[in-house]
CHARMM internal coordinates of N, CA and C (Angstrom, degrees):
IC EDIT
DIST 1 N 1 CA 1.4413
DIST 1 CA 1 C 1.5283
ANGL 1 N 1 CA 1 C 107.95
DIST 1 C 2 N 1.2190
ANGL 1 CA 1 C 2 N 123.42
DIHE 1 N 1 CA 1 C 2 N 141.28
DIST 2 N 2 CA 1.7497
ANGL 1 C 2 N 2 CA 138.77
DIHE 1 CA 1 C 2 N 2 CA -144.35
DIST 2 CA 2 C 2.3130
ANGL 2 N 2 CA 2 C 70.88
DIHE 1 C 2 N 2 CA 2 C -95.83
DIST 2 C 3 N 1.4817
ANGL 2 CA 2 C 3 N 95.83
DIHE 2 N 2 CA 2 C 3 N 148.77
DIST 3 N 3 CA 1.4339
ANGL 2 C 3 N 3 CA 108.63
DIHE 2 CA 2 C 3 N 3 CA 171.56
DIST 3 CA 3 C 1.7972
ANGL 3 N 3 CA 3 C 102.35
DIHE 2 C 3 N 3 CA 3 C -70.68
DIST 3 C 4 N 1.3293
ANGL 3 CA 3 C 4 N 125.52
DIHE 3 N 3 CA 3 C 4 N 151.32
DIST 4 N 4 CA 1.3965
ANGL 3 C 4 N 4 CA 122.19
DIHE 3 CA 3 C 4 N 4 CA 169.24
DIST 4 CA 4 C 1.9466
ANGL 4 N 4 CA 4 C 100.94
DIHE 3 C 4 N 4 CA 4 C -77.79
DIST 4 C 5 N 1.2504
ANGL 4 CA 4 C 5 N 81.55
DIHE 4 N 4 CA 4 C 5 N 145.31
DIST 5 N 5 CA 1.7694
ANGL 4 C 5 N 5 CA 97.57
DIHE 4 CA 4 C 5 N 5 CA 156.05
DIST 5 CA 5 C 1.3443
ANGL 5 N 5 CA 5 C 138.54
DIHE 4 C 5 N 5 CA 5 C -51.66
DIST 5 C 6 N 0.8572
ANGL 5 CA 5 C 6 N 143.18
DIHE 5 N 5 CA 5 C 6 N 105.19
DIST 6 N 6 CA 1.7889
ANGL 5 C 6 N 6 CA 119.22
DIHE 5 CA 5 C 6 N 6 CA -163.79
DIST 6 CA 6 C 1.8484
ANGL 6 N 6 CA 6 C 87.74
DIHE 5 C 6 N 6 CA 6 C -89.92
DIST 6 C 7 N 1.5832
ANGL 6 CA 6 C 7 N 105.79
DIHE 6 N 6 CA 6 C 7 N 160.49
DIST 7 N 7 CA 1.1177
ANGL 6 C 7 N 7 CA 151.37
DIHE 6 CA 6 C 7 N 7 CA -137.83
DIST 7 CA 7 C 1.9916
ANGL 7 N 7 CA 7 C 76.82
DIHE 6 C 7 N 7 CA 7 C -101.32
DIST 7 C 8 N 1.3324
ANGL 7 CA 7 C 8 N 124.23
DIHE 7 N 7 CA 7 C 8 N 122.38
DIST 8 N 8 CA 1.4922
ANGL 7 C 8 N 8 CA 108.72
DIHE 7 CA 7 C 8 N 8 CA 165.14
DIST 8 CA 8 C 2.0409
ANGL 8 N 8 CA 8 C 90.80
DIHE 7 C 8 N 8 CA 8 C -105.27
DIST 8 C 9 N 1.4419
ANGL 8 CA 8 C 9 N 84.56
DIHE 8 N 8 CA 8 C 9 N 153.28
DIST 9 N 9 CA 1.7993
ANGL 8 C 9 N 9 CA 91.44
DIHE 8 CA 8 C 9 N 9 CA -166.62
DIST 9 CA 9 C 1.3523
ANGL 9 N 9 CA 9 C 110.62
DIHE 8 C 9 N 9 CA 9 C -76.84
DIST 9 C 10 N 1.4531
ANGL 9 CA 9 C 10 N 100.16
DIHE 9 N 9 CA 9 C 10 N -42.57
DIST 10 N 10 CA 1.9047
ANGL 9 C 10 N 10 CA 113.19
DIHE 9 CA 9 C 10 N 10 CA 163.15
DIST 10 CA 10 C 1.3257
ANGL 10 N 10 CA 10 C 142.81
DIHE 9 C 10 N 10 CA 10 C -81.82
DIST 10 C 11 N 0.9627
ANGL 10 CA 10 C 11 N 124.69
DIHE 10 N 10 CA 10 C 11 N 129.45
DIST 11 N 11 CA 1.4121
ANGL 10 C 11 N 11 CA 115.89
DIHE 10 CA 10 C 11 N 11 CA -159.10
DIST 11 CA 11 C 1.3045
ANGL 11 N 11 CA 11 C 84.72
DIHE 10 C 11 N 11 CA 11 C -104.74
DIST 11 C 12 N 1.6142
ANGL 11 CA 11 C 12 N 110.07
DIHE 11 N 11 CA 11 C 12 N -178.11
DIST 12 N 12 CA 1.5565
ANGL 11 C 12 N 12 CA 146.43
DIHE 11 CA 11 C 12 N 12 CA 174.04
DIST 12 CA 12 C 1.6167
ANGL 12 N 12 CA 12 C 102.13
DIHE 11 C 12 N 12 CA 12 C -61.91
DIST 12 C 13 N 1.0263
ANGL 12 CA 12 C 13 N 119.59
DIHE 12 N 12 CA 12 C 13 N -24.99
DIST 13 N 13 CA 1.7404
ANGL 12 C 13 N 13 CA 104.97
DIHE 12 CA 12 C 13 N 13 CA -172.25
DIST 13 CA 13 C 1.6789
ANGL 13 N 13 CA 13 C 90.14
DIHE 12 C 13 N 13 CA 13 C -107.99
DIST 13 C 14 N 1.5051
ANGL 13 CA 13 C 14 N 120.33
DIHE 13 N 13 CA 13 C 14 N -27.43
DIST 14 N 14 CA 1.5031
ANGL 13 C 14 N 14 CA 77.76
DIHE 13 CA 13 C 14 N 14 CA 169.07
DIST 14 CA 14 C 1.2155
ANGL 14 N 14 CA 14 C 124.39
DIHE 13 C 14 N 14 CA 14 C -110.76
DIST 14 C 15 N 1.0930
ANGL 14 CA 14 C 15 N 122.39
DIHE 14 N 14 CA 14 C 15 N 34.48
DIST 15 N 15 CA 1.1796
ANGL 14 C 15 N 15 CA 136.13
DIHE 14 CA 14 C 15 N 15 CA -163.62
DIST 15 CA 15 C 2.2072
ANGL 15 N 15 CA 15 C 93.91
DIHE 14 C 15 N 15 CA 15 C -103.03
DIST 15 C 16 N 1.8069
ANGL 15 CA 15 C 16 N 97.21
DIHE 15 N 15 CA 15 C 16 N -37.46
DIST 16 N 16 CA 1.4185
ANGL 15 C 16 N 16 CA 93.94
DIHE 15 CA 15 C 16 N 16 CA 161.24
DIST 16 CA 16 C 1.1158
ANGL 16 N 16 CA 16 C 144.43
DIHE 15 C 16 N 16 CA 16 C -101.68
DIST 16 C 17 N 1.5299
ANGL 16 CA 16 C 17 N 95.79
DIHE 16 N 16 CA 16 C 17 N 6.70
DIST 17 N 17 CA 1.9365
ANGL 16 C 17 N 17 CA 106.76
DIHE 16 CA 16 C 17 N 17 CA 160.04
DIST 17 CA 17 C 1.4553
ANGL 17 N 17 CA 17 C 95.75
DIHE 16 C 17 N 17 CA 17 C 103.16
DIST 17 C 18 N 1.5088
ANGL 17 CA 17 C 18 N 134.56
DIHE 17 N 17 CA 17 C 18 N 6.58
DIST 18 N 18 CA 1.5697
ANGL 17 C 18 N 18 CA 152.72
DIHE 17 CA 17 C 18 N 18 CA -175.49
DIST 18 CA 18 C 1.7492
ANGL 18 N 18 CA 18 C 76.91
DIHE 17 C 18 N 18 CA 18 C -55.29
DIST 18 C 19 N 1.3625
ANGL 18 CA 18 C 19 N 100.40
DIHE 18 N 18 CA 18 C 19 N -91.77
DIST 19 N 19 CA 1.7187
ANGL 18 C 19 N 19 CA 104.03
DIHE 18 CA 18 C 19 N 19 CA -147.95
DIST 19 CA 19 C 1.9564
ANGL 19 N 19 CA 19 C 99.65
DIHE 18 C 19 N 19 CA 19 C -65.39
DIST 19 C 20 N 1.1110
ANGL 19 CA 19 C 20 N 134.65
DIHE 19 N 19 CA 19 C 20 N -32.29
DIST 20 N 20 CA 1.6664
ANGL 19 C 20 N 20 CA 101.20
DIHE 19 CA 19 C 20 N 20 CA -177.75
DIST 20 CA 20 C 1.7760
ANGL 20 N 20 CA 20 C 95.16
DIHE 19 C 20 N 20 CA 20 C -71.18
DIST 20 C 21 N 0.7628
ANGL 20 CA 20 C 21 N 107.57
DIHE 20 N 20 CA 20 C 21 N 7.20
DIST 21 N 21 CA 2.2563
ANGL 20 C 21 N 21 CA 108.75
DIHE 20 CA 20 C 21 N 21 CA 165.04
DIST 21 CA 21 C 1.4121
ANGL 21 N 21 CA 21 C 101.65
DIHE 20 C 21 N 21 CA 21 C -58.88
DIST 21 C 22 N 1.3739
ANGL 21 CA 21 C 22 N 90.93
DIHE 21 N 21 CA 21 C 22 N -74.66
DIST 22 N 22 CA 2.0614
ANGL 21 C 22 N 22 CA 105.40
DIHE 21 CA 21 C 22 N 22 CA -159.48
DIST 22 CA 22 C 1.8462
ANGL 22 N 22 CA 22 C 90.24
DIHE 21 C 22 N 22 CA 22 C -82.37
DIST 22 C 23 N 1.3257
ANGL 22 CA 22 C 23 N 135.76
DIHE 22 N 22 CA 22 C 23 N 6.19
DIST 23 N 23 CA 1.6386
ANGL 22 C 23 N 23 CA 116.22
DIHE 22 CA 22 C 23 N 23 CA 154.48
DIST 23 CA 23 C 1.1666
ANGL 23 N 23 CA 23 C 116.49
DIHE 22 C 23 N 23 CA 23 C -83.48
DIST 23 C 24 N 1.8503
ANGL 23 CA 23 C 24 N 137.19
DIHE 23 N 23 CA 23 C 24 N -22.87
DIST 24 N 24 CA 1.0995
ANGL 23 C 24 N 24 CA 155.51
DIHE 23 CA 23 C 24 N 24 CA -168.55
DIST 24 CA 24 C 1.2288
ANGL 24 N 24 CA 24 C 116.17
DIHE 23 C 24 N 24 CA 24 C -63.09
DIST 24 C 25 N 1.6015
ANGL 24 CA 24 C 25 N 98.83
DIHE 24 N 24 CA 24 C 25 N -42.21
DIST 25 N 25 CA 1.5915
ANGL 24 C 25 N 25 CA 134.00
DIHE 24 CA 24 C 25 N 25 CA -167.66
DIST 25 CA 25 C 1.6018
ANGL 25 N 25 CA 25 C 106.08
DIHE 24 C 25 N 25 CA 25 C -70.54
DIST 25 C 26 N 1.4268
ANGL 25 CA 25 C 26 N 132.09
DIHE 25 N 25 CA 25 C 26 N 113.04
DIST 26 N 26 CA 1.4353
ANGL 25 C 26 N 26 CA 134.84
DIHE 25 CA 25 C 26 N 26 CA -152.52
DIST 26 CA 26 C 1.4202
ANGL 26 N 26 CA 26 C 92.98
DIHE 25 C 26 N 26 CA 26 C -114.27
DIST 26 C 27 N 1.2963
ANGL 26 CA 26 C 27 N 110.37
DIHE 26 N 26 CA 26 C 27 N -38.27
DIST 27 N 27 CA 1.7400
ANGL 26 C 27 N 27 CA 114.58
DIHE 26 CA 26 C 27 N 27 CA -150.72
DIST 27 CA 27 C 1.5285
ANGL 27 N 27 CA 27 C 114.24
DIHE 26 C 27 N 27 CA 27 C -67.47
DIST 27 C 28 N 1.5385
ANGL 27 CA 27 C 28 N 109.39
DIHE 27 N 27 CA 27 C 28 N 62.48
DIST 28 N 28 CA 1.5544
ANGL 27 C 28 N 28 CA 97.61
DIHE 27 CA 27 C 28 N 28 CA -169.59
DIST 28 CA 28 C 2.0241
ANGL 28 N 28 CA 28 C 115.18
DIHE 27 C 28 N 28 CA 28 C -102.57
DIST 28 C 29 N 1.0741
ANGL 28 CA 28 C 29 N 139.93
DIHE 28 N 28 CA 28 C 29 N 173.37
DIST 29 N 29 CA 1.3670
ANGL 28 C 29 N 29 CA 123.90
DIHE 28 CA 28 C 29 N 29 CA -169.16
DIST 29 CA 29 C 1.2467
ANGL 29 N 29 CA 29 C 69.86
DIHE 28 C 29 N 29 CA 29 C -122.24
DIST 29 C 30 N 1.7166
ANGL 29 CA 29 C 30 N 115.00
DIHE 29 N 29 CA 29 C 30 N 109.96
DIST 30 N 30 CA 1.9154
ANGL 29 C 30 N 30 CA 136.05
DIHE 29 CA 29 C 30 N 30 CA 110.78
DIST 30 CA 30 C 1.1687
ANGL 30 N 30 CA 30 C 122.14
DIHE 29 C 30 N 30 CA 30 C -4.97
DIST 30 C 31 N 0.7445
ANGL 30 CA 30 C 31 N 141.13
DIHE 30 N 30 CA 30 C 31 N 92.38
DIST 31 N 31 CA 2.0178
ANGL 30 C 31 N 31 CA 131.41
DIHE 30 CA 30 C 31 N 31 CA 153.15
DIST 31 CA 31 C 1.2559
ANGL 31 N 31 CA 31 C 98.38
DIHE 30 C 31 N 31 CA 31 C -126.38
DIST 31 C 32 N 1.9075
ANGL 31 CA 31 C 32 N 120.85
DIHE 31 N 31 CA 31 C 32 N 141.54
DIST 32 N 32 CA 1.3316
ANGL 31 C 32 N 32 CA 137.95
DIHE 31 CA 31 C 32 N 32 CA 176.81
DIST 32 CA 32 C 1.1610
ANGL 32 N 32 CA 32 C 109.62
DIHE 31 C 32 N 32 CA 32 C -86.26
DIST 32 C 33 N 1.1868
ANGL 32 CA 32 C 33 N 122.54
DIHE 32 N 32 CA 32 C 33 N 142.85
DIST 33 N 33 CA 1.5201
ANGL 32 C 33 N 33 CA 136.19
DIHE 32 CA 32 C 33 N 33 CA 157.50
DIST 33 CA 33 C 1.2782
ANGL 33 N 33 CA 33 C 109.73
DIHE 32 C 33 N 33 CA 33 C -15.07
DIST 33 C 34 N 1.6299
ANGL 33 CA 33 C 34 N 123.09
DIHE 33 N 33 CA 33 C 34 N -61.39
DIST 34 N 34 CA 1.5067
ANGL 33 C 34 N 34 CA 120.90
DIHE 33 CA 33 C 34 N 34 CA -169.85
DIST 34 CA 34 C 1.4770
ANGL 34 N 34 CA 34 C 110.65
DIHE 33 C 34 N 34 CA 34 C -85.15
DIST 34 C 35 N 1.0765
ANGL 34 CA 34 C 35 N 112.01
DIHE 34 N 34 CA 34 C 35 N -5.28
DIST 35 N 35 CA 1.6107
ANGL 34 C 35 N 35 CA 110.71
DIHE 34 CA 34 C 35 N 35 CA 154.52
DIST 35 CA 35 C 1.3280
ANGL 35 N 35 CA 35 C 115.98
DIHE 34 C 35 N 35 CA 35 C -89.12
DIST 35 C 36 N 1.2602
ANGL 35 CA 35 C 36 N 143.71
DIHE 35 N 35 CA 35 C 36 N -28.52
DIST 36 N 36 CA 1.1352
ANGL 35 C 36 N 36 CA 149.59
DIHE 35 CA 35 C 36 N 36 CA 150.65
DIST 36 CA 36 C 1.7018
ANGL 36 N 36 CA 36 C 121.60
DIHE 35 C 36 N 36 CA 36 C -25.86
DIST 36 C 37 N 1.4952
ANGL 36 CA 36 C 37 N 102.60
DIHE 36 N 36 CA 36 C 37 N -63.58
DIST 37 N 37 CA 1.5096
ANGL 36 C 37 N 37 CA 140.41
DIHE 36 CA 36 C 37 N 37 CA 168.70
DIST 37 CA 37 C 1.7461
ANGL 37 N 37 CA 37 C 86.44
DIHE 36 C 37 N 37 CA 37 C -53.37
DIST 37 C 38 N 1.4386
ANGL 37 CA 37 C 38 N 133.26
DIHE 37 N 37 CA 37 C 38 N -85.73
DIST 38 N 38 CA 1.3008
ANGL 37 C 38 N 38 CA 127.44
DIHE 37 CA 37 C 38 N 38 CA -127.12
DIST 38 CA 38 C 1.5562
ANGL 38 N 38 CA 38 C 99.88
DIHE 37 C 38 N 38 CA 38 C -73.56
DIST 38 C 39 N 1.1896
ANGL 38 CA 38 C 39 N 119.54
DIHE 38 N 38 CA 38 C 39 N -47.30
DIST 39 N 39 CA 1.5554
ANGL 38 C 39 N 39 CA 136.52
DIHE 38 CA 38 C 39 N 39 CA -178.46
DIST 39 CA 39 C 1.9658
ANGL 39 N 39 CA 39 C 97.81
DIHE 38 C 39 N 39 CA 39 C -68.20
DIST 39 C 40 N 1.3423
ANGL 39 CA 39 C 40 N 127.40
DIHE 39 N 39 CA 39 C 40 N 7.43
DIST 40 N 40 CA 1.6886
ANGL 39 C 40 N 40 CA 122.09
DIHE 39 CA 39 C 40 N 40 CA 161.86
DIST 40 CA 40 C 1.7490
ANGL 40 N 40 CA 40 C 87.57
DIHE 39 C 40 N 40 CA 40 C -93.43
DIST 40 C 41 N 0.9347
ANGL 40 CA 40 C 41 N 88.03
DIHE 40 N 40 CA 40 C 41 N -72.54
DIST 41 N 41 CA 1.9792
ANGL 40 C 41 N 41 CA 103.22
DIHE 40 CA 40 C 41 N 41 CA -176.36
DIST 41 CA 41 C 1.5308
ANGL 41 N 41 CA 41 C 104.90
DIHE 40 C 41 N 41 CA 41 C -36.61
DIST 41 C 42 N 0.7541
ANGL 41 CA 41 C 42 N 117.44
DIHE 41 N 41 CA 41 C 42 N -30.72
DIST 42 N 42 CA 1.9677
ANGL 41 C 42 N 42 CA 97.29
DIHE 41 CA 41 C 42 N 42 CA -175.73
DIST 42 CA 42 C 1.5263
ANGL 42 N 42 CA 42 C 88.01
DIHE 41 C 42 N 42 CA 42 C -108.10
DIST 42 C 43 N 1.2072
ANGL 42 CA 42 C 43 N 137.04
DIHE 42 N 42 CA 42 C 43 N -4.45
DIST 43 N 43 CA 1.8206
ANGL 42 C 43 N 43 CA 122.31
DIHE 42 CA 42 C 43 N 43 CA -170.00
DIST 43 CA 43 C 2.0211
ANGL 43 N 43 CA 43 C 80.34
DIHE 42 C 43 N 43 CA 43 C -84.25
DIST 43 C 44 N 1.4638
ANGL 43 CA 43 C 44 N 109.72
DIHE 43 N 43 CA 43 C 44 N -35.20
DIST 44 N 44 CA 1.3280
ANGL 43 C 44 N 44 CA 107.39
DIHE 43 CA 43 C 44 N 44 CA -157.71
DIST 44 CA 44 C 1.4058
ANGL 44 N 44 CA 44 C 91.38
DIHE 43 C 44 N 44 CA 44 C -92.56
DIST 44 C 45 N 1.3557
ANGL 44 CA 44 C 45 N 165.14
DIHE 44 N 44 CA 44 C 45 N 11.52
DIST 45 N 45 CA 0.9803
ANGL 44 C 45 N 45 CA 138.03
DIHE 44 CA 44 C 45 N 45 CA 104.29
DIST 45 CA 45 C 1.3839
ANGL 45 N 45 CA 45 C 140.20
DIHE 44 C 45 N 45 CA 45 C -78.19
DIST 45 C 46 N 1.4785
ANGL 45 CA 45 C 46 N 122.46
DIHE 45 N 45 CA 45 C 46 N 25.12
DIST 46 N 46 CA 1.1805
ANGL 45 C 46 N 46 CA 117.19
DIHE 45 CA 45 C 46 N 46 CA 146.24
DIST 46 CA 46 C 1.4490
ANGL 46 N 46 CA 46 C 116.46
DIHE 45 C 46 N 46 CA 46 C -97.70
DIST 46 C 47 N 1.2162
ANGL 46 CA 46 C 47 N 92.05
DIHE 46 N 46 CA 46 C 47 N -37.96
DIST 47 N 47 CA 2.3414
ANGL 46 C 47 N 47 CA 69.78
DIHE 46 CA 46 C 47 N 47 CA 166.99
DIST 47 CA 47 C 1.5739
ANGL 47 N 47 CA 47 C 109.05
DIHE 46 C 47 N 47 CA 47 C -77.90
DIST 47 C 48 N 1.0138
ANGL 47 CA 47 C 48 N 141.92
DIHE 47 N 47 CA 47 C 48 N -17.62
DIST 48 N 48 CA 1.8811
ANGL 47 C 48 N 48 CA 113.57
DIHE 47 CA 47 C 48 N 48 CA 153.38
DIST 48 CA 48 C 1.3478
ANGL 48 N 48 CA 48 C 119.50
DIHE 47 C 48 N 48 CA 48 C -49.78
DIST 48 C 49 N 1.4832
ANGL 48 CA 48 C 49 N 122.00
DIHE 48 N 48 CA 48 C 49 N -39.78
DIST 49 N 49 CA 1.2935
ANGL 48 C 49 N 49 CA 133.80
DIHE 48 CA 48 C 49 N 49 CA -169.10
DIST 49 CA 49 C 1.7103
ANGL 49 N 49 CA 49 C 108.82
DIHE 48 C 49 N 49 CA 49 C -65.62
DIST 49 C 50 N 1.5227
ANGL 49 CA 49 C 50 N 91.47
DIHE 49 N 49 CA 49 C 50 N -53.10
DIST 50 N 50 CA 1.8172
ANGL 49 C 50 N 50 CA 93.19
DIHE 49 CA 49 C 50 N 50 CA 166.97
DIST 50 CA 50 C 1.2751
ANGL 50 N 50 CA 50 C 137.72
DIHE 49 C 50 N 50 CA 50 C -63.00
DIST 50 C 51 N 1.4561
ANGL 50 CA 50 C 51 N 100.88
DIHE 50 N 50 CA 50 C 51 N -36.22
DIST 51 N 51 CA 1.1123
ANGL 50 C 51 N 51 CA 121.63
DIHE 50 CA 50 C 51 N 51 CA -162.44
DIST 51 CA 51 C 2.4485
ANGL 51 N 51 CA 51 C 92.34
DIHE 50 C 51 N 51 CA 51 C -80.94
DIST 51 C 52 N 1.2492
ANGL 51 CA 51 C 52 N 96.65
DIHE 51 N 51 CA 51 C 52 N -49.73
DIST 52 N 52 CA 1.6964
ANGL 51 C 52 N 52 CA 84.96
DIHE 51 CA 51 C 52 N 52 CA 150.66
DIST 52 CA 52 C 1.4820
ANGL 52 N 52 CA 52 C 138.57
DIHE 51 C 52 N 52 CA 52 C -77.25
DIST 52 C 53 N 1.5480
ANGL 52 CA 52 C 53 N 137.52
DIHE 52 N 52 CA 52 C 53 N -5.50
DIST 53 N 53 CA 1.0947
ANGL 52 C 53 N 53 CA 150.96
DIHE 52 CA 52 C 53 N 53 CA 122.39
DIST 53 CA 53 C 1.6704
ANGL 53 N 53 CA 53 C 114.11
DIHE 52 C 53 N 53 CA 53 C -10.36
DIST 53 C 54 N 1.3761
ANGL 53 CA 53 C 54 N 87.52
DIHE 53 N 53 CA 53 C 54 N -77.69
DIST 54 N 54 CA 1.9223
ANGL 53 C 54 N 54 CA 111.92
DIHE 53 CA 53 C 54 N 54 CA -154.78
DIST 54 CA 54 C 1.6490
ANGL 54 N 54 CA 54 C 91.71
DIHE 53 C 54 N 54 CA 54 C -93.69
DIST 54 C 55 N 1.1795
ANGL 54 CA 54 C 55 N 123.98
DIHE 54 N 54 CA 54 C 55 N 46.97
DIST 55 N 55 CA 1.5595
ANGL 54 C 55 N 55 CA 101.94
DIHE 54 CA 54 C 55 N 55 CA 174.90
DIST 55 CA 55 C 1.5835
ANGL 55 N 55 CA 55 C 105.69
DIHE 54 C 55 N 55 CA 55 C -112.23
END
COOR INIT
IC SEED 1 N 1 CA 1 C
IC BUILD
């Protein structure tokens, strides 16, 4: 039976400082789930609305 591999803890990106880069990085745009949800629901009733409008 071949010996197992051991697991190295660091990889290549952090070993070059890649990922504490993009953790540094704060500036992200927030939106909640139920804003997510509410802004599908009204996009999907304004194209029924148009789409009965313009027929």
């Amino acid at each position: 039976m071949p010996p197992r591999r051991r697991r190295r803890s660091e990889g290549p990106l952090t070993a070059a400082g890649l990922v504490r880069f993009f953790e540094d990085v704060e500036a992200k745009v927030k939106i909640s789930p139920i804003m997510v949800i509410i802004v599908g629901i009204a996009i999907s009733v304004m194209a029924a609305v148009l789409n009965i409008i313009f027929k």
